[in-house]
C-alpha positions in Angstrom: 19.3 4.3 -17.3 16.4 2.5 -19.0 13.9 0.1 -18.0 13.4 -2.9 -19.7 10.5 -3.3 -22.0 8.8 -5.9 -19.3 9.6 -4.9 -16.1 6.2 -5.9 -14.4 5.3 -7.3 -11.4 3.1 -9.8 -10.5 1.5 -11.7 -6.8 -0.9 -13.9 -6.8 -2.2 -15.5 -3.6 1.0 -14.9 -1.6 1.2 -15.5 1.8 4.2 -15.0 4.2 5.0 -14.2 8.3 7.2 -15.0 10.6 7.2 -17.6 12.9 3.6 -19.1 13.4 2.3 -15.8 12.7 0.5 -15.0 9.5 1.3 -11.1 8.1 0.5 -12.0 4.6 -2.7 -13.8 3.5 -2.9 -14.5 0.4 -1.7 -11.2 -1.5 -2.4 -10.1 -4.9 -1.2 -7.4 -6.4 0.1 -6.0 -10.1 2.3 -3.4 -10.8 3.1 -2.7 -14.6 6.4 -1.7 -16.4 7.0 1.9 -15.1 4.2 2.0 -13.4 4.3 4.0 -10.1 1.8 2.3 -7.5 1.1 3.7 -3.8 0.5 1.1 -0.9 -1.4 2.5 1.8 -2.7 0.8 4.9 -3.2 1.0 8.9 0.2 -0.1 10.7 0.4 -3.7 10.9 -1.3 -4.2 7.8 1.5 -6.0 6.0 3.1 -3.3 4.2 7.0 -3.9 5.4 6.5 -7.4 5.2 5.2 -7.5 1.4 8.3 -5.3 0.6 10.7 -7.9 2.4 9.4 -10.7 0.3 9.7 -9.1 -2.8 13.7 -8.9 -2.2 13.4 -12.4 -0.7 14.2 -11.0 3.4 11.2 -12.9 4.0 10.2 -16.3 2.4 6.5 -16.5 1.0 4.8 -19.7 2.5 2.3 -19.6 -0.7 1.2 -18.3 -3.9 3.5 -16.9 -7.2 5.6 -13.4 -7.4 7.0 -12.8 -11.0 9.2 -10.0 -12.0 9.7 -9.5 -15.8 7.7 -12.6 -16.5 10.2 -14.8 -14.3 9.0 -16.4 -11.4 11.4 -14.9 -8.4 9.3 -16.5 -5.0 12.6 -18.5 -4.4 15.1 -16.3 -5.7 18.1 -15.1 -3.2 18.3 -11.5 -3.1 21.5 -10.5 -4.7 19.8 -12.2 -7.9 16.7 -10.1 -7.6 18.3 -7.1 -7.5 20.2 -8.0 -10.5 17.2 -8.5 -12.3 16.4 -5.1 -11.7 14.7 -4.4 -8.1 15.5 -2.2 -5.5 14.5 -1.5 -2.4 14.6 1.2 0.2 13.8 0.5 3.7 12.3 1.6 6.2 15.2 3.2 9.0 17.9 3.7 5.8 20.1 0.6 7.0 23.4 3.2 6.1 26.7 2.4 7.1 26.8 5.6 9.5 31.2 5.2 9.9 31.3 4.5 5.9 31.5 7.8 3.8 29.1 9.0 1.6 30.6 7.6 -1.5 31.3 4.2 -0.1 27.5 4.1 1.1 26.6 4.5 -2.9 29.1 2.1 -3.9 27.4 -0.7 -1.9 24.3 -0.3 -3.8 26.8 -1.0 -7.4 27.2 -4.5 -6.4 24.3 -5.7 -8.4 26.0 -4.2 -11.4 28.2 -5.5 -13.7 30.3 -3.7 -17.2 30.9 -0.4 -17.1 28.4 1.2 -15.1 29.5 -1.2 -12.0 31.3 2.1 -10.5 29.0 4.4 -11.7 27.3 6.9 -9.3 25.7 9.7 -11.8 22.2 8.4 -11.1 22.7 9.3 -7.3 24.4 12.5 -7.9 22.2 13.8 -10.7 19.4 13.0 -8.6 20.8 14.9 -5.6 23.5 16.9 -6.8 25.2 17.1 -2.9 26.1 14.0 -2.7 28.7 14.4 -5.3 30.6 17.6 -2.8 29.8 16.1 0.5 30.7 12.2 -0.9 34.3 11.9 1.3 32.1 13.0 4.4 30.4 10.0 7.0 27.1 9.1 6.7 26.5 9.3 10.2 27.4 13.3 10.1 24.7 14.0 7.6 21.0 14.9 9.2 17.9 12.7 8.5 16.7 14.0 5.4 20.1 13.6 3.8 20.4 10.2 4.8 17.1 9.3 3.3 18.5 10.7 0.2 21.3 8.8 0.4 19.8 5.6 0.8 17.9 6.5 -2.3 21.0 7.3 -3.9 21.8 3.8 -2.8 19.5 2.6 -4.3 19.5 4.5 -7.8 22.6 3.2 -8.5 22.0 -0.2 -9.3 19.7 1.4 -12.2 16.6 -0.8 -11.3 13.6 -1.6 -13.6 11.1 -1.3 -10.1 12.3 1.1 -6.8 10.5 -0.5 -3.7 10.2 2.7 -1.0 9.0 1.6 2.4 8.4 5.0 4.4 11.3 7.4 2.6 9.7 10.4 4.1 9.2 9.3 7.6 10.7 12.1 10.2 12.3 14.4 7.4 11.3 18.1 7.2 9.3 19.4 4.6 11.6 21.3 2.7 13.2 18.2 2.2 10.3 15.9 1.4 9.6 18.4 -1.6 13.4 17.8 -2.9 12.6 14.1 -2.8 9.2 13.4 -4.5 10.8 15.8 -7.3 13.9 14.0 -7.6 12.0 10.7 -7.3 9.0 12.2 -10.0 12.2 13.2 -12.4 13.7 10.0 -12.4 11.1 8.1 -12.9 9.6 10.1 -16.1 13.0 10.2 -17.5 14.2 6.7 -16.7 10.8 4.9 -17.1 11.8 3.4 -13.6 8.7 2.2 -12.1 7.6 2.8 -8.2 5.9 0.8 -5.0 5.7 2.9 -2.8 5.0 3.1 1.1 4.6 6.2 2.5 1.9 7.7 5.8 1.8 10.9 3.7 -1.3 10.5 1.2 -0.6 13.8 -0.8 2.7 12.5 -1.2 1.6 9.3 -2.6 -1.8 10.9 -4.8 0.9 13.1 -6.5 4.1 10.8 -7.1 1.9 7.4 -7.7 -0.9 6.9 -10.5 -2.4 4.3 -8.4 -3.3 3.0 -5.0 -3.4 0.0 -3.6 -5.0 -0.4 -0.2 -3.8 -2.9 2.0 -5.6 -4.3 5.6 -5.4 -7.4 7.7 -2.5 -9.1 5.1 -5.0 -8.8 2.0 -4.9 -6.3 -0.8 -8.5 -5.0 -1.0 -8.6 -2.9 -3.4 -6.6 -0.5 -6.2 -7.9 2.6 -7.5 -6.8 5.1 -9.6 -5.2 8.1 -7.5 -8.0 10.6 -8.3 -10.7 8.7 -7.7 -8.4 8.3 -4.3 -8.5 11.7 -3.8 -12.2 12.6 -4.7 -13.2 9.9 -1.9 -12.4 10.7 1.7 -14.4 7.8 3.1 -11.9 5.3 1.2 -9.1 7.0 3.2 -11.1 6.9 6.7 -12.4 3.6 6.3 -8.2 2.2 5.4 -6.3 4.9 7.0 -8.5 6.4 9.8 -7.9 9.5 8.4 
């Protein structure tokens, strides 16, 4: 699996919600080609619903999103994962009656040739899924569902992996299995990252940059050290 040589994205000015309501106002925001970037913010800030747009769940009411160099603001979803997103969300969305291997074989659909029934990405990445892929979904516990629905994800071979809270309610043992399977993958594939996550360390040691997001509006990006060397950057976004 190899990312393309442009596999950058790119908002400008976007601006999406639903209903009346305004999430999204006016967004900007760059990640480059294998670049891993962290998205932090208060709940409500407009994390979920930036990653929803960027598959095209939600419709942006304004401004440019480019992928690659192609403009994808309009784009139905299946397309955009063909041109080389993916996306994790937030609660798994498995198929808990559906095995293990069928699960992985949903996230395929975006390919085509012969690696259209190929699952090594999942199952080098997290070697039991390959024993335990006859076995439900719904028997497995948290953690391994969130690997999973990485695995899911993987699949497909995307150019950019959207993660919207992968870590939320699994154990620690298993959060370290992750971010090195995730830190792996990504040095060896030259897959890039947006990432959501509530734990900072997580995100200071998987992303080389924050972005901080509040109130719909992307305020600022840093590099992650100078994240980490500055506490009142996290208490004045995160509280913290």
């Amino acid at each position: 699996m190899s990312a393309a040589a442009d596999a950058s994205l790119s908002l400008s000015g976007v601006v999406a919600g639903y209903g009346k309501g305004t999430v999204l106002n006016g967004v900007d925001l760059d990640v480059g080609s294998g670049e891993r970037v962290g998205l932090l913010g208060r709940n409500g800030a407009g994390k979920t619903t930036l990653m929803r747009v960027l598959m095209g769940l939600v419709a942006a009411r304004a401004g440019e999103i480019r992928f690659g160099g192609r403009p994808i603001r309009a784009t139905e979803t299946f397309r955009i994962a063909r041109l080389g997103l993916a996306y994790v969300p937030q609660g798994r969305d498995l198929f808990a009656d559906f095995s293990v291997e069928q699960n992985l074989l949903l996230g395929c659909i975006a390919q085509r040739g012969h690696t259209a029934r190929d699952l090594s990405p999942a199952f080098e990445a997290f070697p039991w899924l390959h024993a335990r892929r006859g076995e439900r979904a719904g028997s497995l516990s948290g953690g391994q569902q969130q690997q999973l629905a990485i695995g899911r994800a993987i699949v497909s071979r995307p150019k950019l992996l959207l993660l919207d809270e992968p870590l939320e309610g699994v154990q620690p043992s298993v959060v370290d299995e992750i971010v090195d399977a995730l830190a792996r993958l990504c040095s060896a594939s030259g897959m890039g990252l947006l990432l959501v996550e509530q734990n900072v360390d997580v995100v200071l040691a998987l992303c080389g940059r924050v972005a901080f997001i509040e109130s719909g509006e992307v305020r600022e990006s840093q590099p992650s050290d100078a994240v980490r060397d500055d506490p009142l950057r996290l208490e004045r976004y995160l509280g913290i």
